[in-house]
C-alpha positions in Angstrom: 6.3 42.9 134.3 8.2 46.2 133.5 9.9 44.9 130.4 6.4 43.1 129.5 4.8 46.5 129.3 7.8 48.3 128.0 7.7 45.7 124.8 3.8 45.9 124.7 4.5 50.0 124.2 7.1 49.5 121.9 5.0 46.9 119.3 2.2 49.5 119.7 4.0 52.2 118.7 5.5 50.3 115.4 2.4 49.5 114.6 0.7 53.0 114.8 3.7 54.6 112.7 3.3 52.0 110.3 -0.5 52.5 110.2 0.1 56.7 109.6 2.2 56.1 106.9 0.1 53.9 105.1 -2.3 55.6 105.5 -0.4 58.9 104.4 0.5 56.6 100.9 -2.7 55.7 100.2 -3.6 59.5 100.1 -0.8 60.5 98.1 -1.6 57.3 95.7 -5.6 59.3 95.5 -3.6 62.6 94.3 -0.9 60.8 91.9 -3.4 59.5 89.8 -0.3 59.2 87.1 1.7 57.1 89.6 4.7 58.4 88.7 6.1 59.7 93.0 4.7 62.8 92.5 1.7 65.2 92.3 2.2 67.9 89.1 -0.3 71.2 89.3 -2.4 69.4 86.2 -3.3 66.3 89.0 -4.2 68.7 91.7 -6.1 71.1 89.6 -8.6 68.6 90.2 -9.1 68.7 93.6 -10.0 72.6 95.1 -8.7 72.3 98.5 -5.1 70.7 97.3 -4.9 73.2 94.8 -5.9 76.0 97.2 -2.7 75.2 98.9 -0.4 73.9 96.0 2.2 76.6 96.2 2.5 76.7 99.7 3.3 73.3 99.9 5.8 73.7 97.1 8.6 74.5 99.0 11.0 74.3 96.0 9.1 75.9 93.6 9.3 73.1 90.6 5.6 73.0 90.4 5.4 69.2 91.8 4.7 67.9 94.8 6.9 65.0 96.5 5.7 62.9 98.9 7.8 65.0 101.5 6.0 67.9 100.3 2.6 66.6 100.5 3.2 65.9 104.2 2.0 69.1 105.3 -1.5 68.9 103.5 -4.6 69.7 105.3 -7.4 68.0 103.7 
């Protein structure tokens, strides 16, 4: 019963990562409207709240975001 639930916990917790991270590609697919792995200051100039916080999330400075970078966006 132990290893049951202990395999039940397991699957559910594949599933959930797998669910945030698509979900987290899907949102970075809305921003890189250019589809080229990355979100350049022209793509978030259209969107305030991203662009609000584009240097902040910029943590190298070479005015792009990777997908890495985006991570740490608060809608």
């Amino acid at each position: 019963m132990k290893q049951l639930f202990a395999a039940f916990s397991l699957m559910f917790l594949v599933i959930s990562a797998t669910v945030l991270a698509s979900q987290m590609d899907v949102r970075f697919a809305k921003f890189d409207t250019n589809a080229d792995g990355e979100i350049s200051l022209t793509e978030a100039t259209k969107h305030d709240n991203l662009l609000k916080q584009f240097a902040d999330l910029d943590e190298n400075g070479d005015q792009v975001l990777s997908e890495q970078e985006f991570e740490k966006f608060k809608p």
